[in-house]
RODREN-391461 format. One record per residue (C-alpha): x, y, z. Coordinates in steps of 0.25 Angstrom, whole numbers, plus 5000, padded with zeros to 4 digits. Layout:
<atoms>
XYZ
...
</atoms>
This chain:
<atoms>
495249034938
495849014952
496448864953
495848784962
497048774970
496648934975
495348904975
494748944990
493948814995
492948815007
492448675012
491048665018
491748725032
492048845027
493648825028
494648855017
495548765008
497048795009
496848824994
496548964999
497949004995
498049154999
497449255006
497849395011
497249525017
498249645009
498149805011
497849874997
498450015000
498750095013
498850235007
500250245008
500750355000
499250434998
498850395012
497550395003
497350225002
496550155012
496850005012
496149915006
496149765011
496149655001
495649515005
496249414995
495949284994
496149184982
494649194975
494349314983
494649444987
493949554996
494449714998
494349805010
494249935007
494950014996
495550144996
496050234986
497250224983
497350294975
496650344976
497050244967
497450094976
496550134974
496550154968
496550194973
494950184972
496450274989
496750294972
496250174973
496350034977
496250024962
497750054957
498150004970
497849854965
498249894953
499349924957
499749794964
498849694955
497949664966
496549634956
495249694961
494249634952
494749504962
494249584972
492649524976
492449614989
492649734992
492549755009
492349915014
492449935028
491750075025
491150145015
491650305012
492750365003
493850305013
493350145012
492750164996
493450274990
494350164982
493050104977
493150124960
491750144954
491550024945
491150074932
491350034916
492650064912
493550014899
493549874897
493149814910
492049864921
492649884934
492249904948
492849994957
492549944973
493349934983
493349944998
494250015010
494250095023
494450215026
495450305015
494650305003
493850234993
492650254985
492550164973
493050014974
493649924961
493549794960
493549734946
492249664938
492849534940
492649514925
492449654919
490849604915
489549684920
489049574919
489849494929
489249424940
490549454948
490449564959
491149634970
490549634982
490749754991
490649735006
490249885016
489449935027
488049995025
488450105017
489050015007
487850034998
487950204998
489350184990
488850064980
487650154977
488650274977
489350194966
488150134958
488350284951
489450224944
489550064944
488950034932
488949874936
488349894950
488149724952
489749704951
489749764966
489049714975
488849774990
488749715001
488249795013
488849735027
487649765036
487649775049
487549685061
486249655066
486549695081
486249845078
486349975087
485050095078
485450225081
484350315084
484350365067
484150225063
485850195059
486050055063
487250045070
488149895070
488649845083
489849765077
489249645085
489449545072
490149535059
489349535046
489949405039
490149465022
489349365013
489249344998
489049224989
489949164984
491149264991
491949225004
492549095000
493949115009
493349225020
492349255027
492349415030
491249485041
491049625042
490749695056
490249845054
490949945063
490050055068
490350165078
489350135091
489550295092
488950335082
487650285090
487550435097
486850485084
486650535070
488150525063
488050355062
488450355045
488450235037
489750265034
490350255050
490250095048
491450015045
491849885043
492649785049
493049645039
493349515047
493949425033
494049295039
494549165030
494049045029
494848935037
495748845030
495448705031
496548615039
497548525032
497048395029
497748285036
497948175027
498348065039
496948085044
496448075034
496947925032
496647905046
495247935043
495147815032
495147915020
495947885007
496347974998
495348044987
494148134986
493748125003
494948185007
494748314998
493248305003
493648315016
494548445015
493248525008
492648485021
491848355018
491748225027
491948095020
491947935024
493047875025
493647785016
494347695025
493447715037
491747715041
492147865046
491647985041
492848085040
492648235044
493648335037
494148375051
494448235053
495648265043
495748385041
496448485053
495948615058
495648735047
496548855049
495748975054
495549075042
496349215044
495649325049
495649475044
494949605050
494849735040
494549835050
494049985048
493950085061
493850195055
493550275067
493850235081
492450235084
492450115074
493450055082
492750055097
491649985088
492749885082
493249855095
491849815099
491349735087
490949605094
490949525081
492549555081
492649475095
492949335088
494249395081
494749445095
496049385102
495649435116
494149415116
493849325127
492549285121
493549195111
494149065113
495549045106
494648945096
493649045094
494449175090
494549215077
496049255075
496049375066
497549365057
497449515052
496849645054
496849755042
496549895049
495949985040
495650085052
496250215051
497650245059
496950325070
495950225073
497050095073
497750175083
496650195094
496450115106
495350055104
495650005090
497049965095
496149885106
495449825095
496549765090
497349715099
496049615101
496749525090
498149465095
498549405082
497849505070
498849555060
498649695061
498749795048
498349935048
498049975033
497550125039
498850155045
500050245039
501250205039
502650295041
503150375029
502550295019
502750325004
502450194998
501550234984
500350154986
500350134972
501950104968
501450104951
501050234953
502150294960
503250254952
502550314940
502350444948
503850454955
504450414939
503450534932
503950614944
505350584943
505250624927
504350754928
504250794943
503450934938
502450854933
502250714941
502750784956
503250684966
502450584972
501750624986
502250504993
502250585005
502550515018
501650465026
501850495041
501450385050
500350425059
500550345071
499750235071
500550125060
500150015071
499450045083
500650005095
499949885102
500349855117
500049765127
499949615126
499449585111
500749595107
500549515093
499649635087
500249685076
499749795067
500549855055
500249955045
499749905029
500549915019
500149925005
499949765002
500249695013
499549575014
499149505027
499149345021
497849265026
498149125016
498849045017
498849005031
500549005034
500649155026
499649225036
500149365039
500649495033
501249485018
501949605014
502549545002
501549634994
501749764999
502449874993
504049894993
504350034996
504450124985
504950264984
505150364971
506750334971
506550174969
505750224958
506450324953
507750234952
506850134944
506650234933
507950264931
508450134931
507450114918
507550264913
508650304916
508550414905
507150454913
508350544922
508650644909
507150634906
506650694920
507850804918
507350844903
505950834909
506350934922
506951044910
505351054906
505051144917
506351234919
506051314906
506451464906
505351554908
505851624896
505351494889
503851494892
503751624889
504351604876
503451504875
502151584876
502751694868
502851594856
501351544857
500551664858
501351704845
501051574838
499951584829
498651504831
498051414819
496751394825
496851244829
496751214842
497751084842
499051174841
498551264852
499251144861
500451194859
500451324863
500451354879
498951414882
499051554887
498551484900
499951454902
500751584903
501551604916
500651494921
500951454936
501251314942
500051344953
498951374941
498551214939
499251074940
498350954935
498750824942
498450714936
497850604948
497450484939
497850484925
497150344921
495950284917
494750174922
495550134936
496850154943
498250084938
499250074945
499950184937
498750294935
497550304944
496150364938
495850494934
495950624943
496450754938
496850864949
496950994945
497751074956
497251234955
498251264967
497751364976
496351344969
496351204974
496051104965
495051004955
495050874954
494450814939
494250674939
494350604954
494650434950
495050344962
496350374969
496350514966
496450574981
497850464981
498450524968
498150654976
499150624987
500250554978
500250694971
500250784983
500350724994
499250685005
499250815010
499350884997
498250794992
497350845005
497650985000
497150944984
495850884988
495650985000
495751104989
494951034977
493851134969
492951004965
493250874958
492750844945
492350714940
492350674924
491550564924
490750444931
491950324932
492650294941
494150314939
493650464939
492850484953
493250354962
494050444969
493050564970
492550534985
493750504991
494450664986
493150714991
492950655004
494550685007
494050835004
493050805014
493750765025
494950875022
493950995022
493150935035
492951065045
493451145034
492451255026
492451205012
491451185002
491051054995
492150984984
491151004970
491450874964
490750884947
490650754940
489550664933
488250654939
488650494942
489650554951
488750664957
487850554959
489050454967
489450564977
487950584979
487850444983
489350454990
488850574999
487950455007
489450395011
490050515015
489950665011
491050705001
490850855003
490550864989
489750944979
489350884966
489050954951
488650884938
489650914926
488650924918
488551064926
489951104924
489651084908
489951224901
488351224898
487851184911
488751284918
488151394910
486751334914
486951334928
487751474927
486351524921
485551454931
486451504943
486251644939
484651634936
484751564952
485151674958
484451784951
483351714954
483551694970
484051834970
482751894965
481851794975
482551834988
482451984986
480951974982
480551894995
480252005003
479152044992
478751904991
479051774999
478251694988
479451694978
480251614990
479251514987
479251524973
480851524973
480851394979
480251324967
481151394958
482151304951
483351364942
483551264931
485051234939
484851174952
485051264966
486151134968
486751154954
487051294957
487751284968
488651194964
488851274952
489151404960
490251304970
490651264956
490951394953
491651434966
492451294963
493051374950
493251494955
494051434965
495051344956
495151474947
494351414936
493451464926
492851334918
492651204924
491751144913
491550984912
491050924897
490650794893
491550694887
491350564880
491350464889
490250424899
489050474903
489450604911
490850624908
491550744907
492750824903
493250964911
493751104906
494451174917
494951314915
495451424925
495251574926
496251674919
497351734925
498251844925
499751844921
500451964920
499152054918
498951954905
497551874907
497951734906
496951604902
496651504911
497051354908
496051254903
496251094906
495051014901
495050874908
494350764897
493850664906
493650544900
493150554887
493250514870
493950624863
492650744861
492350854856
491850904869
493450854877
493850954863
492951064864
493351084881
494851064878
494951184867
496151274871
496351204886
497651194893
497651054895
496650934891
496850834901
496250724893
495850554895
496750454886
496250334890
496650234878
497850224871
497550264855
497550144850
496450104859
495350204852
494350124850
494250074866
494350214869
493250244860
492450144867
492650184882
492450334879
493950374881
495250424874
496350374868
497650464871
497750514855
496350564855
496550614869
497650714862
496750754851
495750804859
496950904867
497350924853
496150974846
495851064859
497051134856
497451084872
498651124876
499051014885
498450864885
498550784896
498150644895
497550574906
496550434911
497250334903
496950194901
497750114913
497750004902
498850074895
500150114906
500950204896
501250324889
500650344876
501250374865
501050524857
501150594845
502150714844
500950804843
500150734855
501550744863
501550904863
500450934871
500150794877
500350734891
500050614898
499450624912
500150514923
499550514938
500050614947
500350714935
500450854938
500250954926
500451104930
499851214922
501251254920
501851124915
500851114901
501851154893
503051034896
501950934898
502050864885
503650874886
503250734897
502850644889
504150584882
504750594895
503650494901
503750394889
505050384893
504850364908
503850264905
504550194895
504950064901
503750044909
502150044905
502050124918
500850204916
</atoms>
């Protein structure tokens, strides 16, 4: 409980007591490295705290949900189940990608909801204040109109549907009806944000931004509103003058505290009634804060004329010195092109004294990590094994022109500058009001910590050099190699098959398949691992992606590089998704919406996402926000026995049409008749199964078969297997990775896994924690290698482990020969199978003097 003396008191005036210790507006995440995070605002107050908009940053911030916002304020130990607003200027994949889908997970129930404006988000965290269903706490979640498509969107998967609470910001009265019925808002006043119980330091309006262009006809869409947030805080009482006091016959005791809460009393000396202001001085104007979004300039020609904004101006002539409100700060979350046009630019210079912080714009050659944990993981794994963790894409980031708009003339004292990740703008006390920069982030580059590394490993220098002899073997060995295992006798039990290199495997070459391991870790982004995301890299067939958490599209770029990462998503085959929660599909919209806008005025075909039917049903709902430019199928028809049902069906179909269009010449009654006609696969279905298909042929593979798991309703695991091919006239097999899902250990994980290449499988739980993992339907890491060990897997690659438990676990002599452990960012080539369990001493070492993982 909070002591009284941080306690925020209002009198019956509405002021503030000076026990309001501390208040600040600070920028979560600019992007930076991945370019990918749009800022979020955080309002924070004492008893309260309100967040504007959340990207991913990922894309974990987060995180993320750009990554998301998530492991952002992991990250930097900022709580969000403190958090009791959450603001969004708009409503798409750009302002609600980084929204987490709340949903029951572990030990505690979690929502994910956040906010933000205009680089990604989808699914929001904030925590269940006390981890109850039952709790009567709630996160209220403030939008324009279309607010209600996304809630519904995510009543497919909030489980506790009460803990959020929308708020739709209608609105205002004065009105223009477009001839289709759209109503559209003049901007004349500001709709005040009410809730009970809420707003004890602030009072925050909303005025609704509208372009009057859109008045010419039909493309007025929900989603062309935005929001502009006026935060304004309570004023803070004056000091009490004690001499006054006195003056006015009062003696010391309960009246004089009486009077500073705002009540009048009678004197003790006197036959006067005394007034607070008859001893108390002037309040102190509260601070004043605009979040603005333009996101076109046409949203600035209607921001520039929003009458309701004509108090907060310093050249209006309409106000009086006495009457202005004196706006302190301005966050702009407007994109560069827009800051940087005249009549945004006009806009601004209306405010003579507004501190100025662009959270949209670049800045020059920034490298700074966005997420610092991470990256110095990442450059130490590289650093050790470069083949297999590449260097981080930390690429440069060029500045586009427009860091701080150049203002001239006579309003000299405007002053805009470029966010950085942190900086706070301080609001309380009174004598601290301005920028706050203690916060933000030192400049950190691969060589500071590479030098750190070796100052507490020194030894980690042989180890990289013994790690580097792995991958200049002679040729003369790996043939060696395969000569001795085709003569080695077989016993019949698959669990020594491991150790023998699969035919598969022969003269294999380095552009056949690298998996990359996007988000190795479980439930919601860490600082050190963000949620699951596997990205199979086929080359020049282009690319899957198996599992999509928030941040994905981050983890992305920080591998390959913004462009490279344009290129990955811009070449993906489909997407598919495992199960229904959320750290496995939060980041799902924002990779599709990105192929969207890549591919716009290009021919291409739809993205073929195959999940659940809870997810089908998501997107379904998501489509009324924006188009993803997707198709959706069931993995219920990718099962081995629904395929050879729809395979049948397909068949029957066609024969059928066939035979009625060559006999309508003879008799245009069977056209009739064919159009009541219904094979038992839906016309949809097979469609979708014939792009599906195509979407094989394409990445040159021959199964793609999902099976159900132990988990929750509609969970599944995947076998992946690619075509044959040739090597010095010799037929060689494909290779066959079966990806677990989340799951118990089964017969069914078992039974797909028999003979595969690699079995990329969960380990959430440590082993002594059987029993939990019983209960939450997962694995421990020893009964994750059985199950590669029954199989006969080749390789075992363990992944989505509990973010409860940050290191490497320990293994048996046995587990250690075919068994690795998956770290974000990881990059296993096809070619590399056979040194991959050579790693894992190496990383105990590297990670034994910190609990980094």
């Amino acid at each position: 409980m909070s002591k009284p003396e941080n306690n925020v008191r209002q009198d019956v005036c509405g002021s503030t007591s000076r026990q309001n210790t501390e208040a600040y507006v600070q920028i979560l995440g600019t992007g930076m490295d991945t370019q990918e995070t749009s800022p979020s605002v955080l309002l924070f107050f004492n008893n309260e705290r309100f967040i504007f908009n959340a990207g991913e940053l990922v894309l974990y911030l987060l995180v993320h949900r750009q990554q998301g916002l998530q492991r952002f304020c992991a990250e930097h130990k900022i709580k969000l189940s403190q958090v009791d607003h959450i603001c969004l200027t708009r409503v798409c994949s750009e302002t609600a990608g980084g929204l987490p889908v709340p949903k029951n997970q572990i030990s505690q129930e979690i929502i994910l909801l956040m906010i933000q404006g205009v680089s990604g988000l989808l699914l929001t965290l904030a925590g269940i204040k006390n981890g109850s269903p039952e709790s009567t706490e709630h996160v209220d979640i403030w939008g324009p109109p279309n607010l209600d498509l996304l809630v519904n969107a995510m009543k497919n998967f909030v489980p506790h549907a009460t803990m959020v609470k929308a708020h739709i910001i209608p609105r205002s009265d004065n009105v223009m009806v477009h001839g289709n019925g759209a109503a559209l808002a003049s901007s004349l006043h500001a709709e005040e944000l009410q809730a009970e119980g809420k707003f004890k330091a602030v009072s925050i309006s909303a005025i609704l931004l509208t372009p009057t262009d859109l008045l010419d006809g039909s493309h007025f869409s929900s989603n062309d509103t935005s929001i502009v947030y006026i935060c304004n805080l309570h004023d803070i009482r004056g000091e009490f003058d004690p001499r006054k006091a006195k003056a006015c016959g009062l003696k010391k005791g309960r009246k004089l505290g009486q009077l500073q809460n705002g009540i009048s009393v009678k004197s003790d000396l006197l036959d006067i009634e005394v007034h607070p202001d008859d001893v108390i001085g002037p309040p102190i104007p509260g601070p004043i804060v605009l979040i603005v979004d333009c996101p076109t300039e046409p949203h600035a020609q209607e921001l520039l004329s929003a009458q309701a904004l004509n108090a907060y101006y310093s050249d209006s002539q309409s106000n009086s010195p006495e009457t202005t409100k004196v706006v302190n700060c301005i966050i702009h979350l407007s994109p560069a092109t827009v800051v940087s046009s005249p009549v945004y630019e006009r806009w601004m210079r209306k405010f003579d004294s507004a501190q100025h912080i662009m959270a949209r714009t670049t800045r020059e050659h920034e490298t700074t990590p966005i997420l610092e944990s991470s990256a110095r993981i990442a450059t130490r794994l590289h650093y050790l094994c470069p083949q297999l963790f590449p260097a981080p894409s930390l690429l440069s980031v060029q500045n586009d022109g427009v860091a701080a708009p150049n203002f001239k003339g006579s309003i000299s004292k405007v002053c805009g500058i470029s966010a950085e990740n942190l900086l706070k703008f301080t609001l309380r006390p009174p004598r601290r009001l301005g920028l706050d920069r203690s916060s933000v982030q030192n400049q950190m580059t691969s060589s500071v910590f590479i030098k750190e590394l070796l100052s507490e490993i020194p030894e980690i220098a042989d180890a990289a050099k013994n790690m580097s002899t792995f991958w200049h073997k002679p040729k003369e060995d790996e043939a060696e190699l395969f000569t001795r295992q085709d003569s080695e006798v077989m016993t019949g039990d698959p669990s020594l098959a491991g150790h023998a290199a699969p035919r598969c495997m022969k003269n294999v070459q380095r552009d056949d398949l690298e998996i990359v391991f996007l988000g190795t870790g479980s439930s919601i982004p860490s600082k050190y691992r963000n949620v699951s995301s596997i990205y199979f890299n086929l080359f020049s067939k282009g690319g899957l992606l198996l599992d999509c958490g928030e941040g994905t599209l981050a983890q992305l770029k920080r591998r390959y590089g913004i462009n490279g990462a344009d290129s990955a998503v811009r070449n993906l085959k489909c997407i598919w998704i495992s199960h229904i929660h959320a750290d496995h599909h939060a980041g799902l919209a924002r990779i599709l919406a990105l192929r969207r806008d890549l591919l716009k005025g290009v021919p291409h075909e739809p993205m073929l996402v195959i999940g659940p039917e809870q997810v089908g049903e998501f997107l379904k709902d998501y489509k009324k926000l924006e188009d993803l430019d997707m198709l959706f199928l069931d993995c219920r028809s990718t099962t081995v026995a629904k395929w050879d049902d729809m395979e049948a069906d397909s068949m029957n179909d066609e024969s059928r049409d066939h035979t009625v269009l060559t006999s309508l010449s003879e008799d245009s009654s069977l056209l009739r008749c064919s159009k009541r006609m219904k094979p038992s696969t839906p016309v949809d279905d097979i469609k979708l199964l014939k792009r599906f298909k195509k979407v094989l042929s394409e990445a040159g593979l021959v199964r793609f078969i999902s099976f159900p798991v132990v988990h929750c309703p509609e969970a599944f695991g995947i076998i992946l297997e690619s075509a044959e091919r040739m090597n010095c006239g010799t037929v060689v097999p494909g290779w066959k990775v079966v990806y677990s899902g989340d799951t118990r250990p089964c017969s069914e994980v078992i039974e797909a896994s028999l003979g595969a290449t690699i079995l990329i499988h969960e380990a959430t739980f440590e082993d002594g924690l059987l029993e939990e993992a019983i209960t939450r339907n997962h694995s421990t890491i020893k009964e994750a290698i059985e199950v590669g060990r029954s199989a006969g897997a080749y390789r075992i690659i363990l992944t989505h482990f509990s973010q409860r438990y940050p290191k490497v676990p320990a293994l048996d002599e046995v587990s250690i020969q075919r068994t690795c452990i998956a770290f974000d960012l990881m990059s296993v080539n096809l070619a590399d199978l056979p040194v991959l369990p050579k790693l894992l001493p190496y990383l105990k070492l590297l990670f034994r003097t910190r609990e980094l993982i």
